[in-house]
C-alpha positions as CSV (number, residue, x, y, z in Angstrom):
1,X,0.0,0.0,0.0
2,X,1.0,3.6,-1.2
3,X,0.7,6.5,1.1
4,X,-1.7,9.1,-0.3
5,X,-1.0,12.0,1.4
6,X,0.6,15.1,-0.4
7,X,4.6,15.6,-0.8
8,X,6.3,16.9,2.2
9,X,8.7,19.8,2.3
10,X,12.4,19.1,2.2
11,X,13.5,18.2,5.2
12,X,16.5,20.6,7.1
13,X,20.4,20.3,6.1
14,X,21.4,20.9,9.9
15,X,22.9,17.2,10.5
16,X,22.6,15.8,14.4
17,X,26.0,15.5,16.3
18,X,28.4,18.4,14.2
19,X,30.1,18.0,10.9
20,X,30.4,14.5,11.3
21,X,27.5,13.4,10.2
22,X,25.6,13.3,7.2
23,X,22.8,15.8,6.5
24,X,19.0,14.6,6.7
25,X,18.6,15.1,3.0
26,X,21.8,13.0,2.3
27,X,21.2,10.3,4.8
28,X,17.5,10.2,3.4
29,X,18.8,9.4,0.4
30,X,20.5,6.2,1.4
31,X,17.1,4.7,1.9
32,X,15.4,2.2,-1.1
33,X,12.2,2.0,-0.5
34,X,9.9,5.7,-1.4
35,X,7.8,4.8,1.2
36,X,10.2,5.0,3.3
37,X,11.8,7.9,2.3
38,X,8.7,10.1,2.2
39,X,8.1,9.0,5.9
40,X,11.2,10.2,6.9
41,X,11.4,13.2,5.3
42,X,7.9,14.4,5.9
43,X,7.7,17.5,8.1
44,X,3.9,16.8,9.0
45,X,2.9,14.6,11.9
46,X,3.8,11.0,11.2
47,X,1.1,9.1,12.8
48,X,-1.5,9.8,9.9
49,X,1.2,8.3,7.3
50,X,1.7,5.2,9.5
51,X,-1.8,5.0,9.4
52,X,-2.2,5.1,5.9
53,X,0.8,2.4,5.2
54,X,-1.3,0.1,7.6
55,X,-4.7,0.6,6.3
56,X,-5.4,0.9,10.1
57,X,-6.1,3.5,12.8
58,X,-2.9,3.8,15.5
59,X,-3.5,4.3,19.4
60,X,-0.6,5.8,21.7
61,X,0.8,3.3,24.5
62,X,3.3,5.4,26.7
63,X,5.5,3.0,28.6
64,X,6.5,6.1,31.2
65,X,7.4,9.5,31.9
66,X,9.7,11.1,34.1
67,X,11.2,14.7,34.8
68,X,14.5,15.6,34.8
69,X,17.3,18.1,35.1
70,X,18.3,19.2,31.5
71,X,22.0,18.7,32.6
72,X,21.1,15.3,32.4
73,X,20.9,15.1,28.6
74,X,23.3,14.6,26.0
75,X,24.8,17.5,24.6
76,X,23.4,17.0,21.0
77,X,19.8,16.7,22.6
78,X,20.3,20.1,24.9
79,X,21.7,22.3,22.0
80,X,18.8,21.1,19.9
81,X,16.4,21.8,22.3
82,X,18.3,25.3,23.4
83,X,18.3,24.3,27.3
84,X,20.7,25.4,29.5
85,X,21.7,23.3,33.2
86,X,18.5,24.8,35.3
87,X,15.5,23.7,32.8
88,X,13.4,20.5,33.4
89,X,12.7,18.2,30.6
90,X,9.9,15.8,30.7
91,X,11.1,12.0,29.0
92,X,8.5,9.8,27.8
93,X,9.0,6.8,26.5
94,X,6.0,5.3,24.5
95,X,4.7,3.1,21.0
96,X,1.9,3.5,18.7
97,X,0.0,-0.3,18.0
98,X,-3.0,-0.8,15.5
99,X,-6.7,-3.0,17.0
100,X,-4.3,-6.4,15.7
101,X,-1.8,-4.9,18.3
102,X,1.5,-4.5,15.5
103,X,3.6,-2.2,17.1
104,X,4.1,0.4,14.1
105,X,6.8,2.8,16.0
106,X,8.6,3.4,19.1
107,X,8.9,6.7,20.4
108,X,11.2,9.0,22.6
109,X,10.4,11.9,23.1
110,X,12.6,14.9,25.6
111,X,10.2,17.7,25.9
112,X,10.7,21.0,28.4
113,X,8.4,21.0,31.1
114,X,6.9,24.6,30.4
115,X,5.8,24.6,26.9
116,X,4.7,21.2,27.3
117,X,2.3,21.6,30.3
118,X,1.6,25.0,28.4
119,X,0.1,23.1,24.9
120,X,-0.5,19.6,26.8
121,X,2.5,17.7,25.2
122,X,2.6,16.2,28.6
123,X,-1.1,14.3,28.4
124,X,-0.3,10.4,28.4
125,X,-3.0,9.9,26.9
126,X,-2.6,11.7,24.0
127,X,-0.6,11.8,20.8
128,X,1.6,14.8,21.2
129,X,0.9,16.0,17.5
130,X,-2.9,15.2,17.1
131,X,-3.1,17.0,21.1
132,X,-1.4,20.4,19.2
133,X,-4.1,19.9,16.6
134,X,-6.5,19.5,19.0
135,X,-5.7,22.9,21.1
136,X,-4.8,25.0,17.9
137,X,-1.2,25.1,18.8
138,X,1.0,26.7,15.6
139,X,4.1,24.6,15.0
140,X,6.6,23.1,12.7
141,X,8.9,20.1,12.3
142,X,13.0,20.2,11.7
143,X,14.2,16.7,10.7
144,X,18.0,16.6,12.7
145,X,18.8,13.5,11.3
146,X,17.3,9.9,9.8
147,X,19.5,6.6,9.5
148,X,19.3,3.1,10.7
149,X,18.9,1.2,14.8
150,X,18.1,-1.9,16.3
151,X,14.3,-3.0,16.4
152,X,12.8,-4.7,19.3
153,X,13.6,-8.1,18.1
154,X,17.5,-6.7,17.1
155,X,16.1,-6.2,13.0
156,X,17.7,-2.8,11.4
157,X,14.9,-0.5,11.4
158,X,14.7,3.0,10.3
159,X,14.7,5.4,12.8
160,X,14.3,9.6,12.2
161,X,15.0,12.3,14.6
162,X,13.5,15.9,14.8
163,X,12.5,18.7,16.9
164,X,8.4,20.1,17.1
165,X,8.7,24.2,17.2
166,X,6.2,25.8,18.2
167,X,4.7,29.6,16.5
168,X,7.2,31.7,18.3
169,X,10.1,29.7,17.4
170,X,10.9,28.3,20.6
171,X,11.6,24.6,21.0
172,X,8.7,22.0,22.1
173,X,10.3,18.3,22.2
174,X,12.5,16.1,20.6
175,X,11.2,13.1,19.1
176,X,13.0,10.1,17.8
177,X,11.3,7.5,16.4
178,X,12.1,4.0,15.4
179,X,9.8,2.3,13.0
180,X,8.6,-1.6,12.9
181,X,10.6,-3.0,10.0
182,X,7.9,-5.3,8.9
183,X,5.8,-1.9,8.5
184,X,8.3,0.5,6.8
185,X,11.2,-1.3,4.7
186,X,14.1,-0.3,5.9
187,X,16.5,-1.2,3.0
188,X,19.6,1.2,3.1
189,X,22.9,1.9,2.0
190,X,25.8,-0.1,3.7
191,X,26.5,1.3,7.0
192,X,29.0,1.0,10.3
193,X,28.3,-0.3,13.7
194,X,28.9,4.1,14.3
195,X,25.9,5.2,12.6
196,X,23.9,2.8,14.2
197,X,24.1,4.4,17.7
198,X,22.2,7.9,18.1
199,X,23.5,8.9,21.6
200,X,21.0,10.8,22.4
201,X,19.7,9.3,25.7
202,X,20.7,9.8,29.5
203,X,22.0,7.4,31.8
204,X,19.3,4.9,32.9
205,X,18.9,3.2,36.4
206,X,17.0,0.2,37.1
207,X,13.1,1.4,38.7
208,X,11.4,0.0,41.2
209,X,8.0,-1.3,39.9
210,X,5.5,0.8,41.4
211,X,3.9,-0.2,44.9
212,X,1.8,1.4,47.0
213,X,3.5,3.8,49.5
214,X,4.9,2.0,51.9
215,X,3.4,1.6,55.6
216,X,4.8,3.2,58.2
217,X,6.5,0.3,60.4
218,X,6.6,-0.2,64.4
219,X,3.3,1.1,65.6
220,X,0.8,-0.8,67.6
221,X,-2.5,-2.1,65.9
222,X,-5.0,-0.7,68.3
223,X,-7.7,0.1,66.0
224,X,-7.7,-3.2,63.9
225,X,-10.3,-6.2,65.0
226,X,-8.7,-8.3,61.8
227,X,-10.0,-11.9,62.9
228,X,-11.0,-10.2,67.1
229,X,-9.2,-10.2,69.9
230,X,-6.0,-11.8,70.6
231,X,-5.6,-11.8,66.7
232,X,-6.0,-7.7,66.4
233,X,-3.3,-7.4,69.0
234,X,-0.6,-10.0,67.6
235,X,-0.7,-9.5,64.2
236,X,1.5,-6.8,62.4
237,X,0.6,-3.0,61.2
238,X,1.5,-4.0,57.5
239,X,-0.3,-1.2,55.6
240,X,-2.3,2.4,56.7
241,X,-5.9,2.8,56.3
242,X,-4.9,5.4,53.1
243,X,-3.4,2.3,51.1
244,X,-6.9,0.6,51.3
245,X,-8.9,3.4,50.3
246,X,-6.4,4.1,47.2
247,X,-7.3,0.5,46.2
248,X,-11.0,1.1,46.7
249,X,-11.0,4.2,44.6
250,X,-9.6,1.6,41.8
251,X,-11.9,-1.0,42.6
252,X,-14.9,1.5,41.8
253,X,-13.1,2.7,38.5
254,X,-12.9,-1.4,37.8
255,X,-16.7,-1.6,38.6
256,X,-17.3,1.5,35.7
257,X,-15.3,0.0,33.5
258,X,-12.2,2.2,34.1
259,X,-9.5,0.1,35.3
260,X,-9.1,-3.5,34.9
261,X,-8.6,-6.1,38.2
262,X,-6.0,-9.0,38.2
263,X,-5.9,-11.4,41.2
264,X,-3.2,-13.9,41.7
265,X,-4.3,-16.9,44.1
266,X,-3.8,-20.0,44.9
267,X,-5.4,-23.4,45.7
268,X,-2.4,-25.2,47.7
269,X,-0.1,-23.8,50.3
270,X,2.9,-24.1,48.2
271,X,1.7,-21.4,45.7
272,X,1.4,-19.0,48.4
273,X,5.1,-19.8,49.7
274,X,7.8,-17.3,50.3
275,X,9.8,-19.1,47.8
276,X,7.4,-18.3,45.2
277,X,7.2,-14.6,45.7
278,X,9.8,-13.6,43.2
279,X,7.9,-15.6,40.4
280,X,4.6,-14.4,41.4
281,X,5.5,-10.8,41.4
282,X,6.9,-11.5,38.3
283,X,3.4,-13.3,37.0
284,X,1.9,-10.2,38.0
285,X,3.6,-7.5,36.1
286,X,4.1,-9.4,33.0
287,X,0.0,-9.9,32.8
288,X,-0.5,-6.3,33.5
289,X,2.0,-5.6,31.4
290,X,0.1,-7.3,28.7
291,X,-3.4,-6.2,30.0
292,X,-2.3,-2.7,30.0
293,X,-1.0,-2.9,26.1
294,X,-4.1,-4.3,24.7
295,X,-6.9,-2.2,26.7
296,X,-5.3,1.1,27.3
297,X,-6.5,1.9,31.0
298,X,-4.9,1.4,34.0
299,X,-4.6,-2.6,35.4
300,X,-4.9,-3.2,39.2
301,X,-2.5,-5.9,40.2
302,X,-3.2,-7.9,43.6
303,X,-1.7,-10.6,45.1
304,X,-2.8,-12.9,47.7
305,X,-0.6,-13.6,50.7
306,X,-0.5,-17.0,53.2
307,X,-1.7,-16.0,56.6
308,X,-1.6,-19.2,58.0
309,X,-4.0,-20.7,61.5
310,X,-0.6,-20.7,63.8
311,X,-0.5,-16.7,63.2
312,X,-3.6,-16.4,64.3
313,X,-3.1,-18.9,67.6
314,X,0.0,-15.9,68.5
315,X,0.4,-15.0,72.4
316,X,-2.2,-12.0,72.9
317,X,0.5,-9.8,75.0
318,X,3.2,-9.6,72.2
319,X,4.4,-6.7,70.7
320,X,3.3,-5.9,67.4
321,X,6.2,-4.1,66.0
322,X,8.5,-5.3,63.2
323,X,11.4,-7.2,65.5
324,X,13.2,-9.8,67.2
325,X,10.3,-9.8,70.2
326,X,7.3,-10.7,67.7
327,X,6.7,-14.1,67.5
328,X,8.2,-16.2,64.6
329,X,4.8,-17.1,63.0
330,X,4.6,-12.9,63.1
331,X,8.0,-12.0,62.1
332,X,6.9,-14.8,58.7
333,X,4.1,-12.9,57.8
334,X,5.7,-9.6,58.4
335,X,8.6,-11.0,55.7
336,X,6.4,-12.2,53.3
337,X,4.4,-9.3,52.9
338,X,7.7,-6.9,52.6
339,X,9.0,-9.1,49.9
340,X,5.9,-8.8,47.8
341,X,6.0,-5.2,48.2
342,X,9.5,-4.3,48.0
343,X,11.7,-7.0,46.2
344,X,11.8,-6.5,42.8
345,X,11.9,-9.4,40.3
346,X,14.6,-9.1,37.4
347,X,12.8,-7.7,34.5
348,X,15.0,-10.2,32.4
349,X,12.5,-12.9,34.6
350,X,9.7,-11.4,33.2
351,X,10.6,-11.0,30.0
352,X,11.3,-14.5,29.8
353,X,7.9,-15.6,31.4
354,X,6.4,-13.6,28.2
355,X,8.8,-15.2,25.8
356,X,8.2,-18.7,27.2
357,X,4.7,-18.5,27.2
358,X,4.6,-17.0,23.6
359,X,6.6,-19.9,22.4
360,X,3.9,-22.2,23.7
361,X,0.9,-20.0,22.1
362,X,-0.9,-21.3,18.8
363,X,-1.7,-17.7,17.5
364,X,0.7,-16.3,16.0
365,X,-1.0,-12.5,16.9
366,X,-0.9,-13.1,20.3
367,X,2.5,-15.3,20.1
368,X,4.1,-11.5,18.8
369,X,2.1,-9.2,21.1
370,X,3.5,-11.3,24.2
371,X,7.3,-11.1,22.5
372,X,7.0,-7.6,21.7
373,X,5.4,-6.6,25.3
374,X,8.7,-8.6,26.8
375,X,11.2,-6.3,24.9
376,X,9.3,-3.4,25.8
377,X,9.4,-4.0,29.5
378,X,12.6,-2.4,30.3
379,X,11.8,0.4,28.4
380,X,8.6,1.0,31.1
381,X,11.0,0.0,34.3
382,X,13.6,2.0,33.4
383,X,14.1,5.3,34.8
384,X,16.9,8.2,33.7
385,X,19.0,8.5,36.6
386,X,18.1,11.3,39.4
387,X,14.7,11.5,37.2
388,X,11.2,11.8,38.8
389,X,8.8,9.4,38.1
390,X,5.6,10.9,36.5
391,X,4.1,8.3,35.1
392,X,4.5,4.5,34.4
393,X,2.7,1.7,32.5
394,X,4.1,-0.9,35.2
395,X,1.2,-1.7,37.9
396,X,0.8,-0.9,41.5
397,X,0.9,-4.3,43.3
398,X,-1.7,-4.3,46.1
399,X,-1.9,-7.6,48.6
400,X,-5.4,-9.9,50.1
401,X,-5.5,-12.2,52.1
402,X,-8.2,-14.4,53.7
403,X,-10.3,-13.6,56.8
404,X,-9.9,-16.6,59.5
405,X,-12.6,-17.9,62.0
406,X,-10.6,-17.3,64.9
407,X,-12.4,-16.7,68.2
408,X,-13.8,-13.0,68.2
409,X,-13.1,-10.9,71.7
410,X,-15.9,-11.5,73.9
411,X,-15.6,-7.7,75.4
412,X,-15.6,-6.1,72.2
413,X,-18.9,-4.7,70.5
414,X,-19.5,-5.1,67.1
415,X,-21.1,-2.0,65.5
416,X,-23.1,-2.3,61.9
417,X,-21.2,0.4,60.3
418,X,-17.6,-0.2,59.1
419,X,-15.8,1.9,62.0
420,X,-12.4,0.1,61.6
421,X,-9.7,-0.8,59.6
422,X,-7.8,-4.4,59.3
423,X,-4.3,-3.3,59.0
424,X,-3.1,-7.1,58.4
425,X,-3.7,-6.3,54.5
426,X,-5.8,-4.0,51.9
427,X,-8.5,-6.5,50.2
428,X,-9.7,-9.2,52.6
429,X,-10.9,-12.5,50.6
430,X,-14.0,-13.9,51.7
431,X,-14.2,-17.9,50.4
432,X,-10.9,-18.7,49.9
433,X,-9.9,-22.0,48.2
434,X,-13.0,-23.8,48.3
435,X,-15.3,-20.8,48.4
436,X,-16.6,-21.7,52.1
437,X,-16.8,-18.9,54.6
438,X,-19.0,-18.6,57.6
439,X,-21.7,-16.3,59.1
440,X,-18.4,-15.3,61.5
441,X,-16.3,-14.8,58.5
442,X,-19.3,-12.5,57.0
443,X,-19.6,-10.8,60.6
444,X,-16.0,-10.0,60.4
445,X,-16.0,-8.4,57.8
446,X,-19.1,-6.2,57.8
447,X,-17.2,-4.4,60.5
448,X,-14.4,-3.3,58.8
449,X,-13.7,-0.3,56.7
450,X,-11.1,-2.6,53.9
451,X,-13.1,-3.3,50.4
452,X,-14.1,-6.9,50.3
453,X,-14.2,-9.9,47.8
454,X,-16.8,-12.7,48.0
455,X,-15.6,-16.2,46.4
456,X,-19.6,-16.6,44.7
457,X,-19.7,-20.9,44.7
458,X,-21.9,-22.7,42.3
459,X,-25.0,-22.9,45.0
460,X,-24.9,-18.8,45.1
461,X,-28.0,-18.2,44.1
462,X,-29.8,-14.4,42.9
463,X,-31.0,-13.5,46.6
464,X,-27.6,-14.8,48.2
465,X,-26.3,-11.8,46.3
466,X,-28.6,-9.7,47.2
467,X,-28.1,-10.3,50.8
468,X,-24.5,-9.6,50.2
469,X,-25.1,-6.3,48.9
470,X,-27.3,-5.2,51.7
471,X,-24.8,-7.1,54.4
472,X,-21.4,-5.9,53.3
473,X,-22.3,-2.5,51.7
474,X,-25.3,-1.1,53.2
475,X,-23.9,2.1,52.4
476,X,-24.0,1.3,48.5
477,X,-20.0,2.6,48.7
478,X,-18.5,2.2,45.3
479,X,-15.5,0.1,45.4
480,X,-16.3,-1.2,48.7
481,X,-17.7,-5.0,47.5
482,X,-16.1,-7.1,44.6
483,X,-18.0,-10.6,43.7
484,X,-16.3,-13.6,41.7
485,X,-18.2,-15.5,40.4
486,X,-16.4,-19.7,40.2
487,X,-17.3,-20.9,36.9
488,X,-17.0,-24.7,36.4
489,X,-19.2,-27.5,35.0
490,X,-21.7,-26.7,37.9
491,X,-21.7,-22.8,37.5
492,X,-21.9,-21.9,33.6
493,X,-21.9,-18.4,32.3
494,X,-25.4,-18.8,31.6
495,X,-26.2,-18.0,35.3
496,X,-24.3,-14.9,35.2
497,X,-27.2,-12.3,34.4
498,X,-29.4,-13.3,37.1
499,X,-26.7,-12.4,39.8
500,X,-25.9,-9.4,38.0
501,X,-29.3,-8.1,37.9
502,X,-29.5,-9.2,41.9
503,X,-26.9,-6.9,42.2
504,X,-28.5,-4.0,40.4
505,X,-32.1,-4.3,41.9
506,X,-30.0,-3.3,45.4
507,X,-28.6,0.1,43.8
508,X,-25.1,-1.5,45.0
509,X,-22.3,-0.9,42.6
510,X,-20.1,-4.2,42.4
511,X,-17.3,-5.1,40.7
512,X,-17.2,-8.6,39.2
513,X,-14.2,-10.3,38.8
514,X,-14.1,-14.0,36.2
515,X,-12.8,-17.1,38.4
516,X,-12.2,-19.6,35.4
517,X,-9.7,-22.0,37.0
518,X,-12.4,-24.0,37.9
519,X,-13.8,-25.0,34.7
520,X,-12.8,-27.8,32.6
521,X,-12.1,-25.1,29.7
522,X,-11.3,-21.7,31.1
523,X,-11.2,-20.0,27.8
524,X,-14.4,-21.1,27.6
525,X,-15.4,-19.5,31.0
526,X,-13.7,-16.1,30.0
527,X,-15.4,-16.0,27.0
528,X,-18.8,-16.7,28.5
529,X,-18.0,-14.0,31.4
530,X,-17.6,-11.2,28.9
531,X,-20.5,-12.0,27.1
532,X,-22.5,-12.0,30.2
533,X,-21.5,-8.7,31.1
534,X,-22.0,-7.5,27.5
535,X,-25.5,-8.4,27.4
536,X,-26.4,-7.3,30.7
537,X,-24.7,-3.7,30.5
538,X,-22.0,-5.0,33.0
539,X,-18.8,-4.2,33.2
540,X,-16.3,-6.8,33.2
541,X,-14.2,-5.5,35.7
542,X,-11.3,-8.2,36.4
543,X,-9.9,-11.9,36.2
544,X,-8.9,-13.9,39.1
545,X,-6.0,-16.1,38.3
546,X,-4.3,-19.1,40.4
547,X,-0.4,-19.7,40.4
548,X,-0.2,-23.0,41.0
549,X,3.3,-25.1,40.5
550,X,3.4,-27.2,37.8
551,X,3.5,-30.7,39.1
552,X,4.2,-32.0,42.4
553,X,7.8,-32.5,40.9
554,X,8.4,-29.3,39.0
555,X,7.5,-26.6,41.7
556,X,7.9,-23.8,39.6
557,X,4.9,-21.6,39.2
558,X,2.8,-22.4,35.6
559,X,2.9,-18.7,34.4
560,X,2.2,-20.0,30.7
561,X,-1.2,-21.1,31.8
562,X,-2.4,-17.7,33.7
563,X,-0.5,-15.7,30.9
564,X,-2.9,-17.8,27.9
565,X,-5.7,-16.4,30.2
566,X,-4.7,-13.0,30.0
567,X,-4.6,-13.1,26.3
568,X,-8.1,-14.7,26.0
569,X,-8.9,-12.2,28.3
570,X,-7.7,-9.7,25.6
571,X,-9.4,-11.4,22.5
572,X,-12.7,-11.5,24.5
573,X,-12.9,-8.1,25.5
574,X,-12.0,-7.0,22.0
575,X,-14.5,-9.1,20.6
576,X,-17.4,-7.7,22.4
């Protein structure tokens, strides 16, 4: 396919890097393919010509976006861009994909934090050249240079460089962009290893992947009735009463269709182990990773932690901060909690989780959407050095765990309105592995202010839900309730609407979550899930997913199996 728009100006002479280098115009010329060369030289916005060589619309994906010191950058970036030591530059890294997901470009972009805020060149969410369109903002394009880098995948691609000015002749942003060589040939003259490096990046540092702010440590839980009595006094402050309503607030953007939910469980104990903690916080950025790619909206990531019967049995008069006087079972829980906050997993171990599962997956779209989303991870975990970060595609990782039916205190009165916080974790799990809870479990948890998730068994029936909704949330608080529905041979999608509807005839906004892992086909289940939802005006707001090892020889998690869920999940959802 031809492009059909109209011929673009010449491009500038002013080559990137001093006399060294090739002009634009020259190093254009080195390219075969017309296609290619128009792209390049083309002063206009370059998303529309993309879209034209696909035959498709394009949407923006930024990976992240931090602020810097201008100092920072290269020299060749800071003349261009006519900063001097003081100024702040904004750097986002980002792609633009088609509805097939084929990555078309990948973009980076060094833009000064003034003009950009000024025009909106900072909006994630938006193109940078259809949001100057948008506000009427006058500007023009200087191509600095276009040659030849390294694609995702290690193919020579071509890549072009330029800077956006606006009216007044002052500097916007620099752009690079590197284009999918399966999209825009990139036959070229005979080059050196030299002219394949641009040099026009800072120094990078590995990032942390985004958690919530961690809890302040070593303060008595007074306030916290988590499983009553001797329980609320032994087990540790792990988070603060603003972590759970941060994860509420996303819970009631899942339930409008907003954000997307992703809960890792587990069925046996040895999913939930320490050991396993590295691989599961792997599991769970590599499926919001993906999640995030193919829906465009934010993904909530949670995790559920082991709070085993023995922690609960802990002496009533210990202390409750994080040391060598809390008992062992404490000083455990304590442990495994910090390391599913804090430790972060190599992203080279996610990355191959994505390639490993893509090299197992039938489709060949989905088999390159996971490959492509594993080399563009460290691009979104990667931070410049000394930067700020202002924005990154990598989830926050929240943590559930179960409520226990330990004995409530005896002296303590149980109110009906949430008065209290359980600050043993954010989301407490109601059901568990074999989806049975108790009136005490249900008691529990009415009394606390934490949002809550009901395991819905195959016998859940219309007016159980209903109940629910009036127990747990007489308040009708968005974000407050989540229900999962367990689909299996007994439960079938087909009995989806009629708890939906349950749920609407109480005016209680809930956020429903697909359990498939059940069913003998959990495609199937997904499938049936979103269609459910679809037809009732429901949104789907999330997938639960187990982590379970692979055999009782190989105990290493079976991340191909939730990942193939995740892409289903995709197909479904862009089916509808």
């Amino acid at each position: 396919m031809t492009i059909t728009r109209s011929d673009p100006e010449p491009p500038g002479d002013s080559p990137l890097g001093g006399s060294g280098y090739r002009t634009a115009t020259q190093q254009i010329a080195r390219f075969g393919h017309p296609v290619t060369r128009m792209l390049l030289a083309s002063h206009g916005f370059t998303q529309p010509r993309l879209e034209a060589i696909l035959g498709t619309d394009l949407q923006v994906r930024v990976l992240r976006q931090d602020e810097l010191a201008a100092e920072q950058l290269p020299a060749t970036v800071a003349d261009a861009l006519r900063l001097a030591g003081p100024d702040r530059v904004i750097v986002r890294r980002s792609c633009l994909i088609n509805a097939d997901m084929v990555t078309a470009s990948v973009n980076y972009v060094v833009a000064v934090s003034g003009p950009a805020a000024a025009t909106g060149a900072d909006d994630v969410h938006m193109p940078i050249g259809r949001g100057l369109i948008s506000r009427g903002v006058s500007q023009r394009r200087h191509v600095l240079r276009a040659g030849v880098t390294r694609w995702l995948d290690g193919r020579l691609c071509a890549a072009k460089a330029y800077v956006i000015m606006l009216g007044d002749h002052r500097p916007l942003c620099y752009i690079r962009e590197i284009f999918n060589p399966s999209v825009v040939p990139p036959e070229h003259a005979p080059i050196s290893d030299e002219e394949l490096s641009w040099a026009d990046e800072p120094d990078y540092t590995r990032s942390q992947p985004a958690h919530p702010a961690t809890a302040r440590r070593g303060t008595r839980d007074t306030e916290s009735p988590r499983t009553g009595g001797q329980c609320a006094r032994t087990l540790p402050v792990l988070v603060q009463p603003p972590e759970c309503e941060a994860l509420t607030a996303d819970l009631a953007a899942a339930a409008r269709g907003q954000t997307f939910v992703v809960h890792f469980g587990a069925h046996s104990s040895p999913a939930l182990e320490v050991a396993t903690l590295q691989d599961r916080r792997a599991l769970a950025i590599c499926a919001a990773a993906v999640l995030n790619h193919g829906f465009d909206m934010p993904i909530v990531t949670i995790g559920q932690l082991g709070y085993d019967g023995e922690t609960c049995r802990a002496p009533a008069d210990c202390d409750t901060s994080i040391g060598e006087r809390r008992p062992p079972e404490n000083r455990r829980v304590a442990a495994q909690l910090e390391n599913w906050r804090v430790s972060n997993p190599a992203i080279a171990l996610c990355a191959d989780m994505l390639r490993d599962a893509a090299d197992h997956y039938p489709a060949s779209v989905a088999r390159e959407l996971l490959v492509e989303v594993a080399a563009m991870l460290p691009i979104a975990a990667n931070a410049p050095t000394a930067s700020r970060e202002l924005y990154s595609s990598i989830a926050p990782l929240y943590i559930s765990s179960a409520v226990r039916s330990c004995e409530p205190d005896p002296t303590r009165r149980w109110t009906t309105t949430p008065q209290e916080w359980d600050r043993s974790t954010q989301l407490l799990w109601i059901g568990g592995r074999n989806h049975e809870f108790t009136s005490r479990h249900l008691s529990f948890a009415a009394t606390v202010r934490n949002p809550l998730a009901v395991t819905l068994g195959p016998t859940a029936t219309p007016d159980y839900v209903e109940f629910l909704c009036r127990y747990l949330n007489p308040q009708r608080r968005p974000g407050r309730l989540t229900l999962v529905p367990a689909l299996s041979g007994t439960r079938t999608a087909a009995a989806l609407p009629a708890l939906f509807e349950a749920a609407a005839r109480c005016g209680t906004p809930v956020c429903w979550v697909c359990d498939p892992m059940h069913a003998d086909d959990p495609a199937a289940a997904i499938r049936g899930f979103v269609s459910a939802c679809r037809t009732t005006g429901t949104a789907p707001a999330g997938l639960h997913l187990d982590c379970e090892p692979r055999s009782r020889l190989d105990t290493r998690l079976d991340t191909r199996r939730a990942l193939h869920c995740v892409i289903t999940t995709l197909s479904a959802m862009w089916a509808s």
